[in-house]
C-alpha positions, 0 to 999 in steps of 0.5 A: 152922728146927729139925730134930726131936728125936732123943730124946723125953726118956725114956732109950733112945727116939730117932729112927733116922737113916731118921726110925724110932722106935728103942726100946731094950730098957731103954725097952721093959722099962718100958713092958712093966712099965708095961703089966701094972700098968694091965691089973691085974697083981699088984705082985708079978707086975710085980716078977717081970717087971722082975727077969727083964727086968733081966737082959736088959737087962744082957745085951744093953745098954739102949740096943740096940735091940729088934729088933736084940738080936744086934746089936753 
């Protein structure tokens, strides 16, 4: 029998080892990006965004999961 997967494909996505689904910050980014251009966010308020979130990103590591920015 297969186990699940521990990754859906995408970069930063994974189940954590309780079976949680464990976003990282990267993931999240585009997704939050991704979001704003479908409610009818300008394209240049979505590369405001993604520039100001690519510096979070840079900071706290993309795989690093959202809700443990602090975290190391």
């Amino acid at each position: 029998m297969r186990s699940a997967p521990d990754s859906f494909g995408a970069p930063g996505i994974a189940l954590d080892p309780e079976g949680v689904l464990a976003i990282g910050i990267g993931a999240a980014a585009d997704f939050f990006c991704a979001a704003k251009a479908a409610e009818g966010a300008s394209p240049r308020t979505v590369e405001w965004y993604r520039m100001i979130l690519v510096r979070a990103v840079r900071r706290f590591g993309d795989p690093r999961p959202v809700d443990a920015p602090e975290s190391a």
